[in-house]
N, C-alpha and C positions, 0 to 999 in steps of 0.2 A: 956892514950889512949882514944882517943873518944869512946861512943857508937853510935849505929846506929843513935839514935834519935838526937843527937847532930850534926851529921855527915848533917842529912838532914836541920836542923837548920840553921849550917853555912851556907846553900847550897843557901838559899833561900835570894835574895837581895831586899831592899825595893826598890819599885815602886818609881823615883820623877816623880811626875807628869806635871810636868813642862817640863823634858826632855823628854817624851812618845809625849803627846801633839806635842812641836815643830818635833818631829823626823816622826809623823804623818801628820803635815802639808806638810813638804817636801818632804815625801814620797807620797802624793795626790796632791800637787803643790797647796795647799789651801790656802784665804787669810783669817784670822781674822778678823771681826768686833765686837767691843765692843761699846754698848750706852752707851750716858755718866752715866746712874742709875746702872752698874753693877758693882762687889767688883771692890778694887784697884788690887788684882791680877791678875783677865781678863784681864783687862786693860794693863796692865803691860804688858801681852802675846802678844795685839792684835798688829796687821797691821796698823786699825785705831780705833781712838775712837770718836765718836762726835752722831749725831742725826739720824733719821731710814733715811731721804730720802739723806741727804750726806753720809753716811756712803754706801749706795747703789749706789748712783753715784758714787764714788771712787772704788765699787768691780766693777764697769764694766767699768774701767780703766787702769785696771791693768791684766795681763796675765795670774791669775790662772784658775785651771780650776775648782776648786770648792768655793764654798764660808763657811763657818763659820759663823754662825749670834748669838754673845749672845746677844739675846734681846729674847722681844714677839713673837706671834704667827703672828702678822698685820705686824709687821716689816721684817720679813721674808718674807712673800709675797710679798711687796714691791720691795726686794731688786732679788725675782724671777720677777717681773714685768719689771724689767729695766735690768734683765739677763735671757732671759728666754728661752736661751739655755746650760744655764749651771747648774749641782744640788745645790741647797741651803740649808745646814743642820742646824737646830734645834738644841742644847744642850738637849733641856727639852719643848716637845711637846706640854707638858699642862700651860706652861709658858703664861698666858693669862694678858689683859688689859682692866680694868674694864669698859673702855671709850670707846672700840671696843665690847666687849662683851654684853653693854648695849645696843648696836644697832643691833638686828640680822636683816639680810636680811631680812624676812618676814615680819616684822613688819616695817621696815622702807620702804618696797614696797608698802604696804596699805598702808604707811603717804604720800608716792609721791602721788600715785591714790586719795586719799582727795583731794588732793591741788593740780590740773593739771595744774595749768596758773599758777603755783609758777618754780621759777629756782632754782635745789637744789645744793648750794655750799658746799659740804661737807668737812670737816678737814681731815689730810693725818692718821690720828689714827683712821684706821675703816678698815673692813675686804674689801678681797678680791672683794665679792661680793655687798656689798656696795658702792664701788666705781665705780662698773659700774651702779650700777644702779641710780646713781650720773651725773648731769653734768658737773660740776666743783672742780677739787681736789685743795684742797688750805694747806698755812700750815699758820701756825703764822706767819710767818714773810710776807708774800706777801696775806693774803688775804684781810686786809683794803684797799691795791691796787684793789685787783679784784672788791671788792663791789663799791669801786667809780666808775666803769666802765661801769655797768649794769644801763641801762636805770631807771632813776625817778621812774617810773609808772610800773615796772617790780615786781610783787611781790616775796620775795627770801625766801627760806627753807636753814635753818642753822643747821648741824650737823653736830655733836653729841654733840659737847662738849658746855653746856648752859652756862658757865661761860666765855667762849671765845665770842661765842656769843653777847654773854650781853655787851663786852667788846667793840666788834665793832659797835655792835647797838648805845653806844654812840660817840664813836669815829668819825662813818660816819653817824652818826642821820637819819638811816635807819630805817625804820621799818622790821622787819624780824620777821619770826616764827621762833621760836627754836627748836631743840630735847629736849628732859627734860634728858640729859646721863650728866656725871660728871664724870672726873677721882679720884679714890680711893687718889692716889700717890700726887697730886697735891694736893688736899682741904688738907691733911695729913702736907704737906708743908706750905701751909697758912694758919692752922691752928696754929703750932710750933712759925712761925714767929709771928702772930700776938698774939698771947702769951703772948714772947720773947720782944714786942714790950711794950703790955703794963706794966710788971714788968718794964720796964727801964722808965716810963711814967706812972704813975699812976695817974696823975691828967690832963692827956691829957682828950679834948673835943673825946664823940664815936660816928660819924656821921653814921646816919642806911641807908642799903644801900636801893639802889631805887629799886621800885619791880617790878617783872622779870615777862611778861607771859611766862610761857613755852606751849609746844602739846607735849604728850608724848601718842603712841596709846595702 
C-alpha cells in the first residue's frame, strides 16, 4: 500500500519543456524567433532562425499576434520597430550586446554634436535610441552600397562597430571616423579561427594589420 508521501510523488509529472513552450505558443498564437548564435534546441523550437533584421521581417509576415524573440535586448527592439503594434517578448531582459551596449545614447549624442557636417551611418547592432539619433541604418550586407552613394566630399560617422568599419574604410577608400565599440562575440570568433589557422600553418608569412583611427567620446 502506498503512503501518503508516495501517493503525492506519483502525483507529480515532470514538466517537458518543449511541450509547455509549444502548448504556449498556440495558446498566445506566437511565432518563434531564434538568431543564428542561440543553443541548437531554440532553434529546433523556433518558427525561424537566421539574423535580428530578417528574422523581424518574417514576424511581420506572418499572422501571429505575439512575437518570441531569442536573441538580445537591440534585436528585439528591432523586431518591435517593424511591428509595433504587436507585444515582443524577451526570454531574458538582461540578455545584452557588447556592440550595442558600448554605444549608449548619450555619449554617441555628444559624438554626433562634435562632428555636425558628418552623416552618421550607423550599423543595425545598436539600441533603440541610437538609431534615431542616426541617419542612416545599414547592416553588413548593404552598407559598402550605402557608403558608395553619399557624395566625395560628404564627411561620414561610422558606428559602432570599428572593425566593420575599418573593413569598409578599405573596401570604399573612404575616409570615415569610427566609433572605437567592438563586439565581444565576434573578435572571440576571429580570434579561435586565427589560432586554428596558424597551428595548420606555422610557417605562414603574419601580415600586421594597417592602423585604425578610431573617436571614442
Amino acid at each position: 500500500m502506498e503512503t501518503v508521501l508516495e501517493k503525492k510523488k506519483s502525483a507529480i509529472v515532470p514538466l517537458n519543456l518543449e511541450e509547455e513552450i509549444l502548448r504556449l505558443k498556440k495558446e498566445l498564437n506566437a511565432v518563434i524567433l531564434a538568431h543564428y548564435y542561440q543553443e541548437s534546441q531554440l532553434q529546433d523550437l523556433a518558427d525561424f532562425v537566421g539574423d535580428s533584421l530578417d528574422l523581424s521581417r518574417k514576424a511581420a509576415s506572418t499572422t501571429a499576434d505575439v512575437i518570441v524573440f531569442c536573441g538580445v535586448h537591440f534585436m528585439a527592439e528591432t523586431a518591435k520597430i517593424l511591428n509595433p503594434h504587436k507585444p515582443v517578448l524577451l526570454p531574458d531582459l538582461l540578455a545584452g550586446c557588447s556592440l550595442s551596449d558600448g554605444c549608449p545614447p548619450k555619449l554617441f549624442e555628444k559624438f554626433r554634436t562634435q562632428h555636425p557636417d558628418h552623416v552618421a551611418i550607423t550599423y543595425i547592432n545598436c539600441s533603440a535610441e541610437v538609431k534615431a539619433l542616426s541617419d542612416i541604418i545599414c547592416t553588413s550586407s548593404n552598407a559598402e552600397k550605402i557608403i558608395n552613394q553619399i557624395p566625395k566630399d560628404q564627411p561620414i560617422l561610422f558606428s559602432p562597430d570599428k572593425n566593420l568599419g575599418a573593413y569598409l574604410r578599405k573596401k570604399t577608400g573612404r575616409e570615415m571616423l569610427l566609433w572605437n565599440g567592438s563586439c565581444i562575440v565576434h573578435e572571440t570568433f576571429s580570434e579561435r579561427k586565427l589560432i586554428g589557422l596558424q597551428m595548420e600553418h606555422p610557417d605562414a608569412v603574419r601580415m600586421p594589420a594597417a592602423p585604425v583611427t578610431n573617436v571614442r567620446i
